[in-house]
N, C-alpha and C positions, 0 to 999 in steps of 0.2 A: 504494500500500500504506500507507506515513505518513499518506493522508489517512484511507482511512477506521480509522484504528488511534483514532479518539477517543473510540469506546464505551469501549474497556480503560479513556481514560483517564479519562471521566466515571468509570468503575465504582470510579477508584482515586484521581486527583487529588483530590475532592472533600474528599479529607482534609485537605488542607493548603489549597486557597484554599476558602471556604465561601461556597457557595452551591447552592441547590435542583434540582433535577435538572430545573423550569423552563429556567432560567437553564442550564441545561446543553443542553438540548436547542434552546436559540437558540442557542448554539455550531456547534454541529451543521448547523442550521437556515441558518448563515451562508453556506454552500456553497451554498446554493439559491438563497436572496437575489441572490447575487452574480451567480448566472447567469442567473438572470430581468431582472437590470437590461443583460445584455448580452447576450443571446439573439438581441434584436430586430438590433440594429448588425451583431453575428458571422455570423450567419446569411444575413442579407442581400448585403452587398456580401462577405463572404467567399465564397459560393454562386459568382460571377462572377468571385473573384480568383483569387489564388496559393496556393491552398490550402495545400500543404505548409508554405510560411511562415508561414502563420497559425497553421497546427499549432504549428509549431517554437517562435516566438514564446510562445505559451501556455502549453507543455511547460515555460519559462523561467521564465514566472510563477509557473506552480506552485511552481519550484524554490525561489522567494523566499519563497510562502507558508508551505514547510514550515518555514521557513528561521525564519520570524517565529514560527511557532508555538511552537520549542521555546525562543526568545530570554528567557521569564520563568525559565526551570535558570537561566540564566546573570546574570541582572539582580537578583535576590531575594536575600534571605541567606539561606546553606546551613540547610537542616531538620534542625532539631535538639527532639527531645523527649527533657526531661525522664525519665528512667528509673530516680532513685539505685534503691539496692537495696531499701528500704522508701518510695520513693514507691506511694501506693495502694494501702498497708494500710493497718489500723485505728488509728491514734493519738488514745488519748485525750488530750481538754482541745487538741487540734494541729486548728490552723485552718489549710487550706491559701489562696491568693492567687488568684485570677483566672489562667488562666490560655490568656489568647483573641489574643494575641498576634498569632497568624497571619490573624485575623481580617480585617487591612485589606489579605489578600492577593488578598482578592476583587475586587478592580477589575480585576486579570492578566485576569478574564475580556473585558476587551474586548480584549485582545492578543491571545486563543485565537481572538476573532470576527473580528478584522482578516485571522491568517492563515487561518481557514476561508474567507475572503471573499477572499484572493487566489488561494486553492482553485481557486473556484468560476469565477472570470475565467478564469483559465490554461486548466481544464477543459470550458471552453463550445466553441471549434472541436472537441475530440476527438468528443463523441456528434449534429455535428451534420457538421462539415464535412469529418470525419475517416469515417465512415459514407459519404457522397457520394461521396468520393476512393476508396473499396473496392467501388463499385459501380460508376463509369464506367471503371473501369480492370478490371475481369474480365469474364468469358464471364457471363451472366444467367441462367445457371441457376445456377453457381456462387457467383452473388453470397450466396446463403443462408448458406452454410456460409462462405468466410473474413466474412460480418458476425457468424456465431456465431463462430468462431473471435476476435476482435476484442472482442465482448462476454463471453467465456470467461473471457478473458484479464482484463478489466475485474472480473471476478467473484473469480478467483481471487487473485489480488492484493490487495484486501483481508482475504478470506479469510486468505491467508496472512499479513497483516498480523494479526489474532488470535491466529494462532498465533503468531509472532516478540513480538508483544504480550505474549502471557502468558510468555513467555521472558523479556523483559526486564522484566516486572513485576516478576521472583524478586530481581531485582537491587537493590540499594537505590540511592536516586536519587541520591547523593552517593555516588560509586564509588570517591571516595577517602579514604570515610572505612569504619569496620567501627560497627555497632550490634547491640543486644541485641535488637533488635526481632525479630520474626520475619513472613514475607507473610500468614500468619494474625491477627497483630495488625491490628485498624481502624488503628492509628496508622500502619501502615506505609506510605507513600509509595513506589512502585518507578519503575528509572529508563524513564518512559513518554517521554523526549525522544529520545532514541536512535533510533528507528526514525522520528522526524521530520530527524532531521538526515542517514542514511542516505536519506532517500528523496531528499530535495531534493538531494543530492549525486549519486544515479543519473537523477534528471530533469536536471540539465546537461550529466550526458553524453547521455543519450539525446536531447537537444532540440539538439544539432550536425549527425548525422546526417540527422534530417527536414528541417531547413534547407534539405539537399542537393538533394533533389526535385524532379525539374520539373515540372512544372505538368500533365501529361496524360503515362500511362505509353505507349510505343510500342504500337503496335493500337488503342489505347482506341476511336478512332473508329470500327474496324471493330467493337468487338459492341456499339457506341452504334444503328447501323445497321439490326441484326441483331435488335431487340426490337419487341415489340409492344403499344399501351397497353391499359392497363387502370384507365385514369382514371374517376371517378365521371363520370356524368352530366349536367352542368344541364339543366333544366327547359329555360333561356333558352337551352340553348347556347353561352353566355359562355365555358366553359373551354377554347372554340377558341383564345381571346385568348389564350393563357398559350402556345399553340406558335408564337409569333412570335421569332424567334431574337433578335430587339431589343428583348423584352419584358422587364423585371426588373432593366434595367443602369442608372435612373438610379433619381431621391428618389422622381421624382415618378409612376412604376409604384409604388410601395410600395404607399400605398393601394388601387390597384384588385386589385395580388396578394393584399391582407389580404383584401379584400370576396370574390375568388374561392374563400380557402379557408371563410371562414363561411360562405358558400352552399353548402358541402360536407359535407351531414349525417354520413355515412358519416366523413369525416375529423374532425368535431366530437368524435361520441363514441365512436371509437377514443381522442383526446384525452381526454376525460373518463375511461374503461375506466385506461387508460394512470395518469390521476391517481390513482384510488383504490387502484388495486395500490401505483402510489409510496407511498403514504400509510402502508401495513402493511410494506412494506421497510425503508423509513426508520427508521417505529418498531421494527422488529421487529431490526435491526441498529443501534440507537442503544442500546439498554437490553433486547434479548436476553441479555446475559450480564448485565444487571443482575439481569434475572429471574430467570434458572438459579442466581444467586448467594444470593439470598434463599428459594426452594423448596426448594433443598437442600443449603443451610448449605453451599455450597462459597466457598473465597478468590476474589479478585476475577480473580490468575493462572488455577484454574484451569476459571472459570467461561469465560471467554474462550478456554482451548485450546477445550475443549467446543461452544462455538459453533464453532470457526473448523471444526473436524473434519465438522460437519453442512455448512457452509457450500462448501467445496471443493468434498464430492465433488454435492451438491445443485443448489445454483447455477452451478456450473460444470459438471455434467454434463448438466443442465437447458436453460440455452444452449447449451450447442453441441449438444444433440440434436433442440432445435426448429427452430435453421436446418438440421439435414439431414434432417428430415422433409420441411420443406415442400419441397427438391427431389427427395429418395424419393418423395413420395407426386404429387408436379408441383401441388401445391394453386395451386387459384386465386384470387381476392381473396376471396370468399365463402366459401368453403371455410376459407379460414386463418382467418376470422373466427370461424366456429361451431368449430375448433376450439380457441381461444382460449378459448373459450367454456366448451368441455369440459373444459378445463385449471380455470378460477376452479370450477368446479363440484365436479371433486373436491379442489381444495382447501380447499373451503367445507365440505365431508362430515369431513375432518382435523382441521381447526381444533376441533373439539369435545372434543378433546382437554383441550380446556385447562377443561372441566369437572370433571379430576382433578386434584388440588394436594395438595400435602403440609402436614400440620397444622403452626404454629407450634413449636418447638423452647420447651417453658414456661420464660419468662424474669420474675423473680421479680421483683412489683411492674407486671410491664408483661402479662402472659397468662397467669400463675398468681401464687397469693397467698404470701404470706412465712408460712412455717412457724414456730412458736416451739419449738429445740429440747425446753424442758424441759415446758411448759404446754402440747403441742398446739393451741395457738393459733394461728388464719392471720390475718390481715390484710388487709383492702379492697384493691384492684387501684386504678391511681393514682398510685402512690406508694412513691418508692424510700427514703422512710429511717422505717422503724418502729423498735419498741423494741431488737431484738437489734442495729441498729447507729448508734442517734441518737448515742452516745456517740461515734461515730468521726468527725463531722464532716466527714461526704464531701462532694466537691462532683462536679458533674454535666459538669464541659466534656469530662474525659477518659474516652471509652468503651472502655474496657478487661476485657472482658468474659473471665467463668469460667466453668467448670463445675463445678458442686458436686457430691461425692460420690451424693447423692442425685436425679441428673438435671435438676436444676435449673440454670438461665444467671443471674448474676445481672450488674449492671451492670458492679461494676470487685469488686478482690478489697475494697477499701473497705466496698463497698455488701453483698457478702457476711458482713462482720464477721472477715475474716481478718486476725489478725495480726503472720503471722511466713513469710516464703518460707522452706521448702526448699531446700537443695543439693543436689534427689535431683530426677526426672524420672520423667514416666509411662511408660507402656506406648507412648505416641503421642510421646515425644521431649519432652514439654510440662513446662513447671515445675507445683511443685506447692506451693500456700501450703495452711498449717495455720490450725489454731484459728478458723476459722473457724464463728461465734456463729450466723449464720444458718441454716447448714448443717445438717443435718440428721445427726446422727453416729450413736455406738452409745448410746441412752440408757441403759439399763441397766450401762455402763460409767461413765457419766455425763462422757461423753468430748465435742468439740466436733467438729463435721466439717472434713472438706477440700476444699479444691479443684485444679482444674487451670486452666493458662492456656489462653484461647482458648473459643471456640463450640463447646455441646456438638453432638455429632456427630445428625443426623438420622435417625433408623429409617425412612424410608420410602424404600418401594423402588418408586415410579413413575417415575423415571429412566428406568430402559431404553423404556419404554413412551411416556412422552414424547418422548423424543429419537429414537425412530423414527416418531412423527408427523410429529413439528417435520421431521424430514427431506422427510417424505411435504409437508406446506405449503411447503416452500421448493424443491425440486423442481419441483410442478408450478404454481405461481408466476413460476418463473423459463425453465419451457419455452416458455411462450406468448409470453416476452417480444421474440424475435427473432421470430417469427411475426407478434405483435403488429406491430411495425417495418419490415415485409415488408408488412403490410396500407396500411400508412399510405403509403407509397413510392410500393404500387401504385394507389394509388387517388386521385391525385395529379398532375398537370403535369409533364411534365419540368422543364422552367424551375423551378417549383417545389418541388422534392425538398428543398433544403437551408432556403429557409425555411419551407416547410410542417415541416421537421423542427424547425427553431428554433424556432418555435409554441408545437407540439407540444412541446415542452421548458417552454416558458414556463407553458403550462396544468398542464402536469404538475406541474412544481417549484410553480408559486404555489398548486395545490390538492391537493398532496399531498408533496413534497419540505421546505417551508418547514413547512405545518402539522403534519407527523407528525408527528417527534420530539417538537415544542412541544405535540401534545397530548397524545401517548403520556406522555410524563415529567411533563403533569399528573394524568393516572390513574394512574399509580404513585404520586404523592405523596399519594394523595386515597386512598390505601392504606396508609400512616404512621402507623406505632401509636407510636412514640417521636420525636422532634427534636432533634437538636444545638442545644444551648444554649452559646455563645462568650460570657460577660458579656451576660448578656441578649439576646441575639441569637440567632434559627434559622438554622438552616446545612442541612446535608444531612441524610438519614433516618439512621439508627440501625437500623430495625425494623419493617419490613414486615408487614403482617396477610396473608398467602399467599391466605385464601381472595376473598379481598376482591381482590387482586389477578389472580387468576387469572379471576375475574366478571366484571370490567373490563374485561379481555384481551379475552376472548370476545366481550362486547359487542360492543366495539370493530370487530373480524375478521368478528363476521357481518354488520353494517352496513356494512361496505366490500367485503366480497365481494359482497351480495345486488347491490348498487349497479354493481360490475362485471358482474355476469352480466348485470344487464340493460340496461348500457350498451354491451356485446358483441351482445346481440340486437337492441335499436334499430338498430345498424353495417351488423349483412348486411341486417335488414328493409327499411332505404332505399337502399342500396345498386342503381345504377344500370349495369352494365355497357355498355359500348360495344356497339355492333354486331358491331363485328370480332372481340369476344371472349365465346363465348355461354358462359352457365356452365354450359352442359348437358354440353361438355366439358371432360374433366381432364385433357388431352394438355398438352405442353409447349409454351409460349409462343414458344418457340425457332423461327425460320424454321428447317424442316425438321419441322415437325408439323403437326397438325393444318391449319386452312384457312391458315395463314401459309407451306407448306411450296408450297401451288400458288399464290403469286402472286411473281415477283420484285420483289426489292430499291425496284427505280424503278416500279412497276407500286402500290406499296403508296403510300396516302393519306400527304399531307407531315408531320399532323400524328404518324401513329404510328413513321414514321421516326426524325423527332425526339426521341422518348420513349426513352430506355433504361431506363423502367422497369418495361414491358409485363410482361418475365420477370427476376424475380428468383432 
């Protein structure tokens, strides 16, 4: 849950250590890194070892990554802005100082990478050799269902790390101090450590437990027995090699198990199908609620409940309803393939969604022009200090944005020409500074306008409509995904299951786990109508261009869908089934069906004995 809780805190950190949502999304990115450089080692000789302790071990590392992750709360001096009572009003002939200070807190991002990258070690035995251990140890038709039950769990846990996320975002990150800030202030910082040091605290316990484990649950041999394969094919025959019970246990098998699964089209691009879905997840849970945060003016709290609310019942109902199809419906490897297939298809028809976007919120100098109260005069777009507030010598580091009487956002109350807060409060709880010059007021009174604190609120109402998309693309995204995993299993070596899944991990993560985020978070930026300026220096966005963004999106999604679906059809099209399992039937693989039901135990070929991955 702490790990993937690091969208919140792109969405919110960036306030205080400054850097690009780039750079943020190599944070991210670092969890994959990490497990492509250990995929190969974990997968292999753990595949042969003690499983359980491999797990356990891991579960440990994690507990340290989290541990590292939140250690910059504890090593930095406490965040403190700036707030007297007439900071950022209009003061004339008042030059304020630089005020970027926090600037050189941006190196903390190789600490945020270190512990995504202890992450990502810890987390390599769970989705390779921790999958393995849930298949040789149940009945093989059952395997479907507790591997979705397992990947559920995997889903909603982050999930509910969004929500707990946006909970403790409300909090301010220094819990023991009180500010006037509020989570709708850009300035605000919430305490986004808290649910890293909760998690790494419930991974030490839960990583004593699996410890415990022996090695092979009591029966396991009897339904290892009981299955029947459903390995690809070779041309040469070669994947006999792989059912030699002596195959895969020393260095020097490595190479010819690598060369068996390349020779395996069907398993290639499943692999590949596999990476481009990673590719939209990643992005799509890295800077989803950065999205939702920017379309519809919501705080960064509670753009992230919003996500986690689709992601729960989506992803998690999603998984666990694809591993009980495929044993409802008895799918066989081709079968689970084409309907993988049907799955990217209609979430390719969803995604279009994101053709709808909600128009910029007009923010004065950056998407609409500066009004002149008294002369009707606007001002070139560009440029935040014209004539109604040269006089007040604003400077740019602090975004502090208002709402002007007249529906206008302007940068800080500075930038608006206001020169006097209020002791009174709006209709929304919000302070409200007066006299403000830019503002648009009663002319005919020959009065100045006002403002309020905070972004003004967004009239559009494509929310509901969006967020039962977004449901609709993360749903059936995430159905296929245990389905997917079932295909790769069955069409695979015994001996081979745990590295061909290690692989399988490796391609995924290095062509879609590692690059999402890093590209997704560069099409956001490449959407940046405004810049954080620290003393000369860019930092994070400010201000998003919506439609620009939502283009992007699009792009992005139908170029990685079109690429699955037809990475899913290459999969069944070469796809070679054995003899023993024709796909003309959809009975259960299970001795006691179909032709496995009239042959006994020792009557059946050594190599499909071998295999407990026939029926999953």
């Amino acid at each position: 849950m702490a790990i993937k809780d690091t969208s919140d805190l792109i969405s919110n950190i960036t306030g205080r250590t400054v850097f690009k949502l780039e750079f943020a999304g190599l944070i991210a990115s670092s969890y994959d890194i990490a497990a492509c450089v250990c995929l190969t080692f974990v997968s292999y000789f753990g595949g042969t070892g003690h499983k359980p302790r491999w797990l356990g071990w891991g579960v440990l590392i994690m507990a340290l990554g989290s541990l590292v992750f939140a250690l910059p709360h504890f090593t930095t001096p406490p965040y403190q802005v700036r707030v007297p009572e007439r900071m950022g009003l209009c003061l004339a002939n008042h030059t304020e100082t630089c005020v970027g200070e926090e600037g050189g807190l941006s190196a903390y991002r190789f600490v945020f990478m270190l512990g995504q990258f202890l992450h990502g070690i810890g987390a390599t035995p769970l989705y390779t050799l921790g999958v393995t251990y849930l298949d040789e140890n149940v009945k093989s038709n059952y395997a479907p269902v507790y591997i979705g039950i397992f990947y559920t769990a995997a889903i909603v846990g982050p999930a509910a790390g969004y929500l707990l996320g946006g909970f403790f975002l409300n909090i301010y990150t220094e819990i023991d101090q009180t500010t006037e800030l509020t989570p709708e202030n850009p300035l605000w910082v919430g305490a986004w450590w808290i649910g890293f040091l909760a998690g790494g605290a419930a991974a030490l316990v839960i990583a004593l437990p699996i410890l415990g484990y022996p090695r092979q649950l009591p029966g396991s041999q009897r339904y290892v027995a009981m299955r029947v394969s459903e390995a690809h094919q070779l041309k040469d025959g070669s994947q006999v090699t792989a059912s030699d019970p002596q195959f895969g246990k020393t260095v020097k098998d490595m190479p010819r198990s690598m060369l068996l699964l390349l020779k395996n089209p069907t398993f290639i691009f499943l692999c590949l199908a596999g990476a481009t879905e990673a590719t939209l997840i990643a992005g799509m849970s890295t800077f989803g609620p950065k999205f939702l945060e920017s379309q519809f003016s919501l705080s960064a709290s509670e753009a992230a409940t919003w996500f986690g609310y689709m992601v729960v019942p989506a992803g998690g109902g999603g998984t666990f309803l694809g591993g009980f199809i495929v044993k409802k419906l008895n799918l066989r490897c081709r079968g689970i393939i084409r309907f993988c297939m049907l799955c990217a298809v209609v979430s390719l028809m969803a995604i279009f969604i994101f053709l709808v976007h909600c128009p910029n919120v007009p923010m004065a100098g950056v998407t609409a022009p500066y009004y002149n109260n008294f002369t009707h005069n606007h001002y070139n777009l560009g440029n935040l200090t014209v004539s109604c507030n040269i006089g007040c010598h604003c400077v740019k580091e602090l975004f502090n944005p208002v709402c002007g009487a007249d529906g206008v956002m302007y940068f800080s109350p500075c930038h608006a020409g206001c020169s006097s807060l209020n002791h009174t409060y709006s209709p929304r709880g919000r302070q409200v500074f007066s006299g403000c010059s830019c503002v648009v007021g009663n002319i005919s009174w020959g009065e100045q306008g006002f403002a309020e604190e905070g972004r003004c609120v967004s009239s559009c109402n494509h929310m509901p409509a969006f967020l039962t998309f977004l449901f609709v693309i993360i749903f059936f995204t995430f159905l296929c995904s245990i389905p997917a995993l079932t295909a790769t299993l069955r069409c695979v070596p015994d001996s081979q299951r745990s590295f061909g899944l290690g692989i399988q991990w490796i391609v995924v993560r290095t062509l879609g786990g590692i690059p999402g985020p890093i590209a997704f978070g560069s099409v956001i930026d490449i959407s940046c109508l405004l810049w954080e300026e620290q003393c000369g220096e860019y930092g994070s966005c400010y201000l998003y261009h919506n439609s620009a963004m939502s283009q992007y999106s699009l792009i992005a999604g139908i170029i990685y869908k079109v690429l699955g679906i037809i990475f899913f059809l290459l999969a069944t099209m070469l796809y070679k089934p054995p003899p023993e399992s024709p796909q003309s039937s959809c009975e259960s693989t299970d001795v006691g069906g179909g032709q496995a039901r009239d042959l006994p135990i020792k009557d059946l070929p050594a190599e499909i004995i071998s295999n407990p991955h026939a029926k999953l």
